[in-house]
One Martini backbone bead per residue (centre of mass of N, CA, C, O) as a GRO file, in nm:
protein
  200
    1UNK     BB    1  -0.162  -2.639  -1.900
    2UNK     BB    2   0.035  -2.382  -2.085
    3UNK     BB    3   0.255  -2.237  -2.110
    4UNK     BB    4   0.149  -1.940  -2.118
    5UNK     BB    5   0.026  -1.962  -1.814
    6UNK     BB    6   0.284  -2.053  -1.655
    7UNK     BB    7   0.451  -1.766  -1.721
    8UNK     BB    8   0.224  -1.609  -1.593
    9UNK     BB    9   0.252  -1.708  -1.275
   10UNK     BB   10   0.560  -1.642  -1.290
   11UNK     BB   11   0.552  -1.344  -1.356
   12UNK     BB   12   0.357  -1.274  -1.090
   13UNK     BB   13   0.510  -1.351  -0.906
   14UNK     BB   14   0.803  -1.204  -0.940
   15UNK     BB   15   0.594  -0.923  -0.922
   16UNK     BB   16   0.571  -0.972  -0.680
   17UNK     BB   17   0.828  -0.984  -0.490
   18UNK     BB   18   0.948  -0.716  -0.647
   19UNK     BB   19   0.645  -0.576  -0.463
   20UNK     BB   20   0.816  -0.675  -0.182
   21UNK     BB   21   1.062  -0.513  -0.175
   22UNK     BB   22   1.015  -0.259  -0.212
   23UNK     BB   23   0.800  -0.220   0.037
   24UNK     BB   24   1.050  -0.268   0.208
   25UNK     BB   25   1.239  -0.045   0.093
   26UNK     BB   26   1.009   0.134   0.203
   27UNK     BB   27  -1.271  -1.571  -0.435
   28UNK     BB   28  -1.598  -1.554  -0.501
   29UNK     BB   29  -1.884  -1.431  -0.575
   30UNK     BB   30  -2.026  -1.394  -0.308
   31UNK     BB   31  -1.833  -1.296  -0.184
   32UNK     BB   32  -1.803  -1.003  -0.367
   33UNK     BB   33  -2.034  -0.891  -0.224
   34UNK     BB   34  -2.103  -0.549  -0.164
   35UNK     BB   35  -2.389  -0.464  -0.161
   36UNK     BB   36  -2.372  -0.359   0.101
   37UNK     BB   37  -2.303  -0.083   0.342
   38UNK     BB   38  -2.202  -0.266   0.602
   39UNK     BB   39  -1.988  -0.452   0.414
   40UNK     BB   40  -1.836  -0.241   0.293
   41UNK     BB   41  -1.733  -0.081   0.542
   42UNK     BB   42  -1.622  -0.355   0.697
   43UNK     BB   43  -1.371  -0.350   0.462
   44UNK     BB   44  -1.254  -0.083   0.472
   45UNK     BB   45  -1.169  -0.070   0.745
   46UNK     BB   46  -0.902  -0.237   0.676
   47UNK     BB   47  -0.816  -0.050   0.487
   48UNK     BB   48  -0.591   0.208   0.405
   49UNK     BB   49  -0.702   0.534   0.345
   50UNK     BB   50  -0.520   0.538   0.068
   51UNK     BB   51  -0.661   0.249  -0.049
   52UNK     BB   52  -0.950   0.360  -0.059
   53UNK     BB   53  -1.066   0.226  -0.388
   54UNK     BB   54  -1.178   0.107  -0.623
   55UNK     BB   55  -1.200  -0.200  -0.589
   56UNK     BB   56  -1.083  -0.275  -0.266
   57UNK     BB   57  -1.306  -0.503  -0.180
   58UNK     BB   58  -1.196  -0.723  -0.352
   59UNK     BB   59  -0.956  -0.758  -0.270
   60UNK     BB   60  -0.970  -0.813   0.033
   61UNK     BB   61  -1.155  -1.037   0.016
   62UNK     BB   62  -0.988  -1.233  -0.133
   63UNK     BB   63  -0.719  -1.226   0.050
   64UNK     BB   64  -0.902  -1.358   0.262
   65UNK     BB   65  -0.940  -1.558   0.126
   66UNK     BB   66  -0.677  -1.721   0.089
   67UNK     BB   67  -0.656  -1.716   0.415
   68UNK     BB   68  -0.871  -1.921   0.481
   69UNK     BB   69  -0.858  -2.091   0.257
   70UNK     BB   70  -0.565  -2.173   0.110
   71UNK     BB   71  -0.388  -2.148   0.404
   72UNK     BB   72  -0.557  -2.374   0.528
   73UNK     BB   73  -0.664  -2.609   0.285
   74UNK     BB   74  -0.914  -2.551   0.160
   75UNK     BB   75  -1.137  -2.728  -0.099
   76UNK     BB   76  -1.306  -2.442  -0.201
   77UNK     BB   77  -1.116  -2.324  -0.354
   78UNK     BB   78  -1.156  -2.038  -0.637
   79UNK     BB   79  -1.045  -1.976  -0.926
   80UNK     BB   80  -0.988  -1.604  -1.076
   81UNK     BB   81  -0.900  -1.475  -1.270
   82UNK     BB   82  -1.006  -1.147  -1.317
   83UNK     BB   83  -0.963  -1.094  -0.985
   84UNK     BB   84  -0.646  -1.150  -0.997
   85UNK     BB   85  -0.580  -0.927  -1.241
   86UNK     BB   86  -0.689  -0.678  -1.054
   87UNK     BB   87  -0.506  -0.732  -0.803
   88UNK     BB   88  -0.241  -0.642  -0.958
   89UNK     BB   89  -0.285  -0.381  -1.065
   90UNK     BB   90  -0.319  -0.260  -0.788
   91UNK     BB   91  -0.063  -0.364  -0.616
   92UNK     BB   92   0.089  -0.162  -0.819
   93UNK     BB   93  -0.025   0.143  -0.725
   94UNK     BB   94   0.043   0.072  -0.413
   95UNK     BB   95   0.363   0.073  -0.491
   96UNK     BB   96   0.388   0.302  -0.610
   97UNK     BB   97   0.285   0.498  -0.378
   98UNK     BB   98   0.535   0.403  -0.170
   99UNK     BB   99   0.726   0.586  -0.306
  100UNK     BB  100   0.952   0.773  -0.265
  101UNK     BB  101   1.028   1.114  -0.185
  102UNK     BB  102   1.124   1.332  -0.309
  103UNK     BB  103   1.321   1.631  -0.254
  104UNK     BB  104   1.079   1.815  -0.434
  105UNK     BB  105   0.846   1.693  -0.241
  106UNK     BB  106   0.977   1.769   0.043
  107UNK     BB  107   1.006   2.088  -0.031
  108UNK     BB  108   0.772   2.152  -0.054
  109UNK     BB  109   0.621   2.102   0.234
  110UNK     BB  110   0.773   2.273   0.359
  111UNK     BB  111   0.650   2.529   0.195
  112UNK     BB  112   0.391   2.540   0.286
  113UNK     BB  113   0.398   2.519   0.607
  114UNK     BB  114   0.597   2.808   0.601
  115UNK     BB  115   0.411   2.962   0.486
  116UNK     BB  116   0.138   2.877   0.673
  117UNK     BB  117   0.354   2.995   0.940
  118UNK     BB  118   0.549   3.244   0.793
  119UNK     BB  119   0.798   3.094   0.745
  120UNK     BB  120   1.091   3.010   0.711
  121UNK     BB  121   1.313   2.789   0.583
  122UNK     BB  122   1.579   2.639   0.543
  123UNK     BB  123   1.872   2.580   0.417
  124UNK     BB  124   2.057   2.355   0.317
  125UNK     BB  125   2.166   2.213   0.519
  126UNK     BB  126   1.867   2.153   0.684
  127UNK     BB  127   1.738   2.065   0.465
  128UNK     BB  128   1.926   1.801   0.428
  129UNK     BB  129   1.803   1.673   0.671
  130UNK     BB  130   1.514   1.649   0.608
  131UNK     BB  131   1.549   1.497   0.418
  132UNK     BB  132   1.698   1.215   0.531
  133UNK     BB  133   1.466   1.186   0.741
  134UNK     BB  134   1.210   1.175   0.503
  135UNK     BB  135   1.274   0.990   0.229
  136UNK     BB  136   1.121   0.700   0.334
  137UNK     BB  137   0.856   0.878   0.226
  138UNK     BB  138   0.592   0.879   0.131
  139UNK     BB  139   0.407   1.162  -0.011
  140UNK     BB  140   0.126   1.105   0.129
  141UNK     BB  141   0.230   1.120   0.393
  142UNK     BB  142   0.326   1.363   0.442
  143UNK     BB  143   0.084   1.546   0.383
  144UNK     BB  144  -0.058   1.410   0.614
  145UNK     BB  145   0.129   1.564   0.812
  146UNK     BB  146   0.092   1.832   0.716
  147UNK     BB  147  -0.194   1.875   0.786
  148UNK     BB  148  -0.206   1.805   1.049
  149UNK     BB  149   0.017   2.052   1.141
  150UNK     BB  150  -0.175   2.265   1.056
  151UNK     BB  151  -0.417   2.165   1.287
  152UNK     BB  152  -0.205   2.176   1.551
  153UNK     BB  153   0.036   2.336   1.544
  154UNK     BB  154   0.117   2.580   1.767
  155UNK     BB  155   0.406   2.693   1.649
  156UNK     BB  156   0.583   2.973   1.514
  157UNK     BB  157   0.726   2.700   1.344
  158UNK     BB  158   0.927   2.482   1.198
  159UNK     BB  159   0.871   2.196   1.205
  160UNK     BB  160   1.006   1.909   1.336
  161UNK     BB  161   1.137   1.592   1.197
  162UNK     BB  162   0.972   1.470   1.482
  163UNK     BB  163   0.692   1.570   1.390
  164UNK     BB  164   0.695   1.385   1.123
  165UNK     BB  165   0.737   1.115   1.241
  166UNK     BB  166   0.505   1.101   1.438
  167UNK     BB  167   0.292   1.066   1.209
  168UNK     BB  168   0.394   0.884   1.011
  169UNK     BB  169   0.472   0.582   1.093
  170UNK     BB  170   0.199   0.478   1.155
  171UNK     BB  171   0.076   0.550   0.841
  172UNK     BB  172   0.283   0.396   0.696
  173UNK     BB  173   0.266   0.113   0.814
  174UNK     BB  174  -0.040   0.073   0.768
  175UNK     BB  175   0.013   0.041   0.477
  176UNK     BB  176   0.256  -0.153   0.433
  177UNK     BB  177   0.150  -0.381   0.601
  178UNK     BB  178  -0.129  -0.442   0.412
  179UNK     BB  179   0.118  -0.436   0.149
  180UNK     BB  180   0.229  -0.733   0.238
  181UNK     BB  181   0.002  -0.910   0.328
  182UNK     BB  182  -0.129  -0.906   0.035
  183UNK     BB  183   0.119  -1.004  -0.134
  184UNK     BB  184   0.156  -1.305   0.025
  185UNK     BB  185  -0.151  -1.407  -0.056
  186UNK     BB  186  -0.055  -1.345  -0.387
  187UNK     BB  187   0.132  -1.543  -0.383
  188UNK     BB  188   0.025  -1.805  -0.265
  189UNK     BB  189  -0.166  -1.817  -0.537
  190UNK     BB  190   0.059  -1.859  -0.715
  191UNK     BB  191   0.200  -2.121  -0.598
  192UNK     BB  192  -0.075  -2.275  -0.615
  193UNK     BB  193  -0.113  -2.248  -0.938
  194UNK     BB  194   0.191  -2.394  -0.980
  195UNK     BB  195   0.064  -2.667  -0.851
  196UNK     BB  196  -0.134  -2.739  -1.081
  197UNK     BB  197   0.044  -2.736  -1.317
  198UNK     BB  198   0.244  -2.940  -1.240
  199UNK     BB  199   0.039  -3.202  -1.196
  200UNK     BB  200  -0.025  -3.228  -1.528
   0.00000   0.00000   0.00000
């Protein structure tokens, strides 16, 4: 392999380590076939909601072959650039996805929720608390949460923000844990590359 070969797997796997720290901080062709309606539906399911966009069957698929064959150590393991390719650009919009909420976008959710059950939004000094205890979340979280308590919360007043913590925590954890075993897994086949490389 030529040096600029190994430049790319070097600087892949840095990008993967540089979107699994930010993350913590906040196959073959047959494998990839997933026409099956039943055979992708249950890959999706495996994927947390919000990551289940085009092609992330084939992220999951590969994901799963990696661990299955290359942490494995079977001999059958087959690399495929375009789709290990394929596969870090998705990791990259899944980890900007990850992404804290701004103060101004947690500002919104709160005057959404404030809104649609008639209330006051806090002062300055709750609103900052608010942000305090929400900005570990990103955006997409909030959102689900703020939509979850329009649908379910009882009480004529502003969730309090344990009440959006109670939505948040698992729908977040399960986004994280999942873009953190992909990081791993793909983290995992750039070392293998970088062994391959290694030998000649």
């Amino acid at each position: 392999m030529s040096k600029k070969n190994l430049s790319t797997i070097i600087s892949a796997m840095e990008r993967l380590e540089q979107i699994g720290t930010q993350v913590l901080e906040c196959g073959s062709d047959v494998a990839l076939n997933t026409n099956s309606p039943m055979k992708a539906k249950g890959i999706l399911q495996q994927v947390p909601e919000r990551f289940r966009i085009e092609g992330v069957e084939s992220l999951e698929l590969r994901s799963q072959e990696i661990q299955d064959k290359l942490i494995a150590k079977s001999n059958d393991f087959v690399s495929n650039k375009e789709i290990d390719e394929s596969a870090m650009a998705m990791i990259d919009v899944f980890a900007q996805t990850m992404s804290k909420a701004t103060h101004k976008g947690i500002a919104l959710t709160l005057e959404r929720v404030a809104s649609t059950f008639q209330v006051k939004v806090p002062d300055d000094f709750g609103l900052h608390t608010y942000f305090d205890i929400l900005e570990v979340y990103p955006q997409f979280v909030l959102d689900y949460a703020a939509h979850n308590l329009l649908c379910s919360y009882k009480y004529p007043r502003l969730p309090l923000p344990k009440d959006f913590i109670d939505i948040c925590n698992p729908y977040y954890d399960a986004h994280k844990k999942w873009l953190i075993k992909t990081i791993n897994h793909f983290h995992t086949l750039g070392k293998y590359k970088l062994s391959l490389v290694e030998q000649k």
